[in-house]
N, C-alpha and C positions, 0 to 999 in steps of 0.2 A: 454464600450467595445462592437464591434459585438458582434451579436450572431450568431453562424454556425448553418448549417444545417443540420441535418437525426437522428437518432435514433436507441434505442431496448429497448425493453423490458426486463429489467434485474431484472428475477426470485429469488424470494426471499428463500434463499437458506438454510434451518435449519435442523438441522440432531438432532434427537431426539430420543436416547434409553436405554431403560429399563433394568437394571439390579439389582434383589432384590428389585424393592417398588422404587428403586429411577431411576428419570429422568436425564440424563446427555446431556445437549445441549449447543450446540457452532452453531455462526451464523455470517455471514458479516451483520447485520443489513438490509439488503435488500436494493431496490428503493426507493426517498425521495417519500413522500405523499405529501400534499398539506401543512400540519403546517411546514415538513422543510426549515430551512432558510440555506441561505449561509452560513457556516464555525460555524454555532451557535452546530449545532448535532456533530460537527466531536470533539471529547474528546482525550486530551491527562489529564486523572486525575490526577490530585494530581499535573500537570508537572510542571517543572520549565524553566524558561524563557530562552529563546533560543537568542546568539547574532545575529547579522546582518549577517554576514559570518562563522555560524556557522553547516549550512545545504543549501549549495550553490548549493547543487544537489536537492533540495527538491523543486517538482513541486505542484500545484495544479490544479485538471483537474476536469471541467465540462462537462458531457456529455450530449448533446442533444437528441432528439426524440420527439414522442408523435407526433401529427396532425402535419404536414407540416415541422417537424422539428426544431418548435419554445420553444416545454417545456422542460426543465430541469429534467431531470429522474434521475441524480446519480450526486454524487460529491465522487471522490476518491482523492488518493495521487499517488507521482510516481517520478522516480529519472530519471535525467538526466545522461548518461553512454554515451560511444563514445571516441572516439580520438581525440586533435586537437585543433585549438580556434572556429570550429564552430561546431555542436552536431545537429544532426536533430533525435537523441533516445530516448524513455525514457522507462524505465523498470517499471513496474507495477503488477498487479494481473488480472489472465484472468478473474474473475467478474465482473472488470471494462472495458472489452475490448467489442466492439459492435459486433454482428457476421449475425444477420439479415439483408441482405440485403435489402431485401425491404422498411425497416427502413432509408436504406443509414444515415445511425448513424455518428456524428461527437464530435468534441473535443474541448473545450479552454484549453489552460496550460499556467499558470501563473507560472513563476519562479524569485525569488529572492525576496519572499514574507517573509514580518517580519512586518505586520501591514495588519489587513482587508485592502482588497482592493488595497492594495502600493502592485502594481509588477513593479518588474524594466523590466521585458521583458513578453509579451504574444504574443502567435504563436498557431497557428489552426491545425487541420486535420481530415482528414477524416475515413470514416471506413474502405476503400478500403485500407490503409495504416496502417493500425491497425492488429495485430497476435495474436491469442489467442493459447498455446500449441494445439494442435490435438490431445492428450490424455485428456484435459481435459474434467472431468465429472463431479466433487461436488469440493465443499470447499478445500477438503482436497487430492483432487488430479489431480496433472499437473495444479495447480490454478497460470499459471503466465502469463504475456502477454508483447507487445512491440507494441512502438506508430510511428510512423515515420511522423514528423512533416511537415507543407508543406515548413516552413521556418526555419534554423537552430538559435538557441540558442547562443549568442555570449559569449563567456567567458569574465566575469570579475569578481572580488572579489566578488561578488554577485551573479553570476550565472557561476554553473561550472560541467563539468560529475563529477561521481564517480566511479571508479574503480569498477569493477564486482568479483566477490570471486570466485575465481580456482577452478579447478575440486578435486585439495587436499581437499577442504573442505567440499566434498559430505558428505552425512550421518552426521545423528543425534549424535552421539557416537563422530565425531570430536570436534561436537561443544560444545557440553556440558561443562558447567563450565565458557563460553565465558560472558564477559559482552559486552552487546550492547547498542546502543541510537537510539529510534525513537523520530520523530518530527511531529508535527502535529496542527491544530489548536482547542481549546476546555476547557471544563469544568476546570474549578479549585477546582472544588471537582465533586463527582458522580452526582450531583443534582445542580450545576450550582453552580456562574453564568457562562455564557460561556467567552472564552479570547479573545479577540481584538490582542493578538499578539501570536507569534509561541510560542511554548511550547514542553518539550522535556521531553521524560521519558528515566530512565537509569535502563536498565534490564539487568538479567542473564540468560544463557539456562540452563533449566533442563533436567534430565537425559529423556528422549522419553517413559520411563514406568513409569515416577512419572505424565508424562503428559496423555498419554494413561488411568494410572490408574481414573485420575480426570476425564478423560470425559468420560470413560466407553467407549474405542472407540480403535483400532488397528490405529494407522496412518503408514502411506507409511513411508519409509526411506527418503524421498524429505520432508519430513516435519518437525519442530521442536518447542518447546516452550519456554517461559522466559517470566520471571514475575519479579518483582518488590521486591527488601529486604528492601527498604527505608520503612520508619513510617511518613505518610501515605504513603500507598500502591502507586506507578504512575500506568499506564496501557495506551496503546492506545485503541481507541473505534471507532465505528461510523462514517464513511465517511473518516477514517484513514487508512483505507484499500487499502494496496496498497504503503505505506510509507515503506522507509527503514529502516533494523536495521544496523546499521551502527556501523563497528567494526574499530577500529585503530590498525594495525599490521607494527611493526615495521617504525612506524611514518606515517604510509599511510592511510587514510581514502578508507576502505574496504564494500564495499554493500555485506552483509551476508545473509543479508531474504527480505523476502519480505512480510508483515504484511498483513492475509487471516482472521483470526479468531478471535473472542472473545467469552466469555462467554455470556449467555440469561442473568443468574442470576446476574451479576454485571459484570462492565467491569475490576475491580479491586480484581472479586470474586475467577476467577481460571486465568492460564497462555493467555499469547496470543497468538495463532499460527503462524507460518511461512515458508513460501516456503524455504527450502534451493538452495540460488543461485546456490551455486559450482555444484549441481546436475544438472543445465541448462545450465552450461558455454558452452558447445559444441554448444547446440540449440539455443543461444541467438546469437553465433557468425555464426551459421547457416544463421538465418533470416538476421541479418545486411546484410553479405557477397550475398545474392543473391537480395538485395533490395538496392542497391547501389545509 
């Protein structure tokens, strides 16, 4: 595959505070270093095996930068959303969005991935076509963004949008008690080996103060969490930032969150955070509608 061109530097992002003696920190894992490899860091623990058409919205996105444009600085996830049989969108987390221009930062997205490396479709873009909220400032708030591809995405059983979740589903207090499914590529336990194919965790939201309480932290009402009741624990992790939690309501495959967080201490230790979409629905059809 080419490689695109431009970059950012994308800030490694941890929030770390103190209450009573104890440390409570949540983190996107930050920019790859030099030991990460392709799709080997990005964890869905414990997950189990995901079919061929069973996350046909699930993108894989490398981001470029560094010297001339040639190094790889991030690997996220990101859903294909839109209308239609052709999609030039995809919905993501504004960590993964490039915003330095002088970087002129770019993108690969790989869609319809169910094996290292097998995309049935890859399509580029740039930074200038790239949105990061305008409220965003840390992890945990206004952390969403949107890709605008330079070629659209064709639908087939393999690659397809996903529905975005309504403004009904704003706030943490809706969703609570929801079960979800992220996908991702990664570990088969905490400590490897890493997976050669998609992998999917099936989570629940928690109540926003049992999440607040674990991380010692206030989140916005645009944020929520869910973790894992299965034995062993699932969780996503590490370059999985950015994948959907994906709800089925009334037989509809529904994009509910958008995966921002994990825990420092395990990725399996406390909840995973997540944007709530429904609180973006206005602004997501904002940006499309003026970027035509």
């Amino acid at each position: 595959m080419n490689s695109l061109f431009g970059g950012i530097f994308v800030k490694i992002l941890i929030f770390t505070l103190f209450t009573s003696g104890r440390a409570a920190t949540f983190t996107d894992g930050g920019p790859i270093d030099n030991n990460s490899t392709r799709y080997a860091e990005s964890r869905v623990v414990n997950g189990l095996p995901a079919g061929p058409t069973d996350f046909p919205n699930h993108v894989f996105i490398t981001v470029y930068g560094g010297l001339l444009g040639l190094e790889i600085i991030n690997y996220c996830s990101g859903s294909i959303i839109g209308s239609g049989p052709l999609s030039r969108w995809v919905l993501t987390a504004g960590t993964c969005i490039v915003t330095d221009i002088l970087q002129l930062g770019s993108y690969l997205l790989e869609a319809g991935i169910n094996e290292e490396g097998v995309a049935e479709q890859t399509v580029g873009a740039f930074w200038f076509n790239s949105f990061r909220h305008p409220g965003y400032t840390d992890l945990a708030t206004n952390n969403i963004g949107l890709i605008k591809t330079n070629t659209p995405f064709v639908t087939s059983n393999y690659v397809k949008p996903i529905q975005v979740a309504p403004i009904s589903w704003s706030g943490p207090a809706v969703m609570s008690g929801i079960k979800g499914t992220g996908a991702g590529f990664g570990y088969v336990t905490n400590t490897g080996p890493s997976s050669n194919t998609l992998l999917k965790a099936e989570l629940t939201v928690i109540p926003q103060t049992d999440c607040s309480n674990r991380y010692e932290y206030s989140f916005p009402n645009s944020v929520y969490c869910a973790e894992s009741t299965a034995t062993p624990r699932q969780a996503l992790c590490r370059f999985d930032v950015g994948t959907a939690l994906v709800v089925v309501s009334r037989g509809v495959r529904v994009q509910s969150g958008i995966f921002i967080f994990f825990s420092e201490d395990g990725c399996t230790t406390d909840p995973n955070g997540f944007t709530n979409v429904g609180n973006y629905n206005d602004w997501i059809k904002l940006i499309m509608d003026r970027n035509p």
